[in-house]
C-alpha positions in Angstrom: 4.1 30.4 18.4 5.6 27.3 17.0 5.1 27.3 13.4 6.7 23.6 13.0 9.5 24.4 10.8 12.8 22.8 11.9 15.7 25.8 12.3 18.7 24.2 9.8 21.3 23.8 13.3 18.5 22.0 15.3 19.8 18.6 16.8 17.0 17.2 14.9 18.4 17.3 11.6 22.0 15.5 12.5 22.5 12.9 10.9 23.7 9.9 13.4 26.8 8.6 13.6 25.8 5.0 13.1 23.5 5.7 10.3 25.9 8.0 8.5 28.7 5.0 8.7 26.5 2.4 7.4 25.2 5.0 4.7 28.7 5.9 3.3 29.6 1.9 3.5 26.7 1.1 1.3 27.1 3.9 -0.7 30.5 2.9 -1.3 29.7 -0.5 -1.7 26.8 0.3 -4.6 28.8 2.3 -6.3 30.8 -0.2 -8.0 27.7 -1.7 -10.0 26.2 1.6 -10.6 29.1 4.6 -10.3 26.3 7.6 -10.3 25.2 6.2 -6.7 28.1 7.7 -5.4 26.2 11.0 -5.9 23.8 10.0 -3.8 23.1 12.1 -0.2 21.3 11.3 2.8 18.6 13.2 3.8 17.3 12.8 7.8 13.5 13.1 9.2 12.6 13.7 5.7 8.8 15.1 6.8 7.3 13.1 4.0 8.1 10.0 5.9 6.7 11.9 8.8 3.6 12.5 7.5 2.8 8.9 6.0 3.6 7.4 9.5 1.0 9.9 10.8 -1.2 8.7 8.3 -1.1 5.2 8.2 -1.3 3.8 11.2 -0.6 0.1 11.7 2.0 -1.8 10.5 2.0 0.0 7.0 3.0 2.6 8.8 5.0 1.7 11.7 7.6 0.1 8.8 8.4 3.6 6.9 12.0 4.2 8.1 13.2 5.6 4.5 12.4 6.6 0.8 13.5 7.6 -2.6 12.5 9.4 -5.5 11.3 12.1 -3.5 14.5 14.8 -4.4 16.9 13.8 -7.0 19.8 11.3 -6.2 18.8 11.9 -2.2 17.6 8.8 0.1 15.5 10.1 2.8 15.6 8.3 6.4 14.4 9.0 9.7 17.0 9.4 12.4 15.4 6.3 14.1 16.7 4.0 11.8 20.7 4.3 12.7 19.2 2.4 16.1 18.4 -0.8 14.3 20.5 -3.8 14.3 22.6 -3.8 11.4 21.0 -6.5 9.7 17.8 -4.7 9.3 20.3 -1.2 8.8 22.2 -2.6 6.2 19.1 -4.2 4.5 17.2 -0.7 4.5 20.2 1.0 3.1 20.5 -1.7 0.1 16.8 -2.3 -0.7 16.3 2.0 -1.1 19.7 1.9 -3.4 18.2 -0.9 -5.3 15.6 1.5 -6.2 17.9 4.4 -7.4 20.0 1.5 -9.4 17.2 -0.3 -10.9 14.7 3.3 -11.0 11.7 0.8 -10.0 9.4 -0.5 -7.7 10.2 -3.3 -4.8 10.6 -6.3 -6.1 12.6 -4.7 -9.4 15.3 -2.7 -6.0 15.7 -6.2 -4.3 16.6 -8.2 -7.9 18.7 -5.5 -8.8 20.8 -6.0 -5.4 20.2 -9.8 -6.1 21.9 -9.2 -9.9 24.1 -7.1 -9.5 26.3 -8.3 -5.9 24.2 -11.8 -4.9 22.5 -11.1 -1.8 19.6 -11.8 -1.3 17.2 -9.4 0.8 14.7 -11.0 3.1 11.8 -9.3 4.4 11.5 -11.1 8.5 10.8 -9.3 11.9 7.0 -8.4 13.1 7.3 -5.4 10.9 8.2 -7.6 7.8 11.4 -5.4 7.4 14.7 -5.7 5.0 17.5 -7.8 6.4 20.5 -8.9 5.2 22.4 -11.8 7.1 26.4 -11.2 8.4 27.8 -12.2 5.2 26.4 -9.7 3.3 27.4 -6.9 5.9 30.8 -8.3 5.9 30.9 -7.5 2.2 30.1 -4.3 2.2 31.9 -3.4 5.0 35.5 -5.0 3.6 34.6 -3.7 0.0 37.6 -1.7 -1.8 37.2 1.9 -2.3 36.2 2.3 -6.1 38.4 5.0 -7.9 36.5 8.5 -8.0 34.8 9.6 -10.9 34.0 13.0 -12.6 30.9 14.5 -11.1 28.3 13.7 -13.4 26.7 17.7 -13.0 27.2 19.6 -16.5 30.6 21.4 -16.0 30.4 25.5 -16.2 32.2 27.1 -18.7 35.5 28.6 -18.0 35.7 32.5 -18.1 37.2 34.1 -21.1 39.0 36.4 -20.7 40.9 38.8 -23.1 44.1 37.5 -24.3 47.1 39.9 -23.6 48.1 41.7 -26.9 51.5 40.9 -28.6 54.5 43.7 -26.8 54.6 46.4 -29.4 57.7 48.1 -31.5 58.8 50.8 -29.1 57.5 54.3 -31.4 60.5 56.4 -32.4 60.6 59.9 -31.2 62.1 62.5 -32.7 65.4 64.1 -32.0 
């Protein structure tokens, strides 16, 4: 009778702590080259990443921990990765928003990061994952908090409504 669908209040779809602090860190760190980032939400056991583990096995597949460009300004991560170490956490989280900054493939996500703040992601580990060394997470976790900005959503039109008419000279009644 299980159909495979995921009810929305099911423990699976939490976001964990540690991944949600290291997203918003990032987040806020990113936004100060690119200020639309800060739009940016995070999206857990996405079941595209789900289905290319089940896919490809072997180290392609083993070293899918999180995506983009598969919903608009959303980075999609399986709950497995707010266990890492946060070298390899933090280097995840920069390297997938290098590609929403740069809108391109690997190497253009890790030379926008490179450009744009001067870190340098390395790629070390038996999976060959993203790492970042504690320098770079002591920058982003010390950054300042950037000022917020408009929403960059198309604002709704107010309502218009009818303007009250002007009082009226009372009407003289006769005698």
């Amino acid at each position: 009778m299980a159909s495979g669908r995921v009810h929305p209040f099911s423990p699976r779809n939490r976001v964990p702590s540690r991944l949600a602090l290291a997203f918003r860190l990032t987040q806020r760190f990113v936004s100060a080259a690119n200020p639309g980032l800060a739009w940016t939400r995070l999206k857990v056991n996405c079941p595209e990443i789900i289905r290319f583990r089940t896919y490809n096995p072997g180290l392609k597949g083993q070293r899918a921990f999180m995506h983009t460009f598969h919903e608009r300004n959303v980075l999609c991560s399986l709950s497995l990765a707010g266990k890492m170490p946060e070298g390899y956490l933090f280097g995840l989280l920069l390297h997938e928003f290098g590609h929403l900054g740069s809108g391109g493939g690997e190497r253009e996500a890790d030379q926008w990061i490179l450009d744009h703040f001067g870190i340098r992601i390395q790629y070390v580990g038996a999976l060959d994952l993203e790492w970042v060394d504690d320098w770079a997470i002591r920058r982003i976790t010390r950054a300042p908090i950037p000022p917020r900005l408009r929403n960059p959503r198309p604002r709704r039109r107010p309502h218009h409504r009818r303007r009250p008419l002007p009082p009226r000279a009372p009407i003289a009644t006769r005698p």
